[in-house]
N, C-alpha and C positions, 0 to 999 in steps of 0.2 A: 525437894531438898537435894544439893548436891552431896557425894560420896565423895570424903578424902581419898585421891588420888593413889594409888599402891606404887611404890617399888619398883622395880626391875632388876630382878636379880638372875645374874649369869654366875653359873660355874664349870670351872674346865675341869676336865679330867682326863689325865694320860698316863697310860701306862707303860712305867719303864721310862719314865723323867722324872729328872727329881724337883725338887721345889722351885729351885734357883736359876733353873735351866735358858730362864728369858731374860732378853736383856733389861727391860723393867726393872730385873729383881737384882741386877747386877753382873749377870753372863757376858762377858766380855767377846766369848766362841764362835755366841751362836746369835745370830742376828735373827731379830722376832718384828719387822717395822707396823706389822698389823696390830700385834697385840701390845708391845709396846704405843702405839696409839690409843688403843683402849684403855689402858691400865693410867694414861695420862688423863684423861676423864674420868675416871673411876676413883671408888675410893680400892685398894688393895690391902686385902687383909693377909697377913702373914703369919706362919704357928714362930710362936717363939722356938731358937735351939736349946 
């Protein structure tokens, strides 16, 4: 019998950034082209303000 397939879950963590910091998420500053690639295949969860 085959096993449903699991997920792949990444989480970033940086200390001394704050949520918004990539351009992804709307950072106009600071240019991210790696993880704005990723976040463009992902789903991205965000904490509400």
């Amino acid at each position: 019998m085959k096993s449903a397939r699991q997920p792949n879950l990444v989480v970033f963590v940086a200390e001394g950034m704050p949520a918004g910091a990539i351009a992804a998420l709307g950072c106009r500053g600071i240019h991210t082209p790696n993880l704005d690639r990723l976040a463009s295949r992902s789903a991205v969860l965000k904490r509400k303000p």
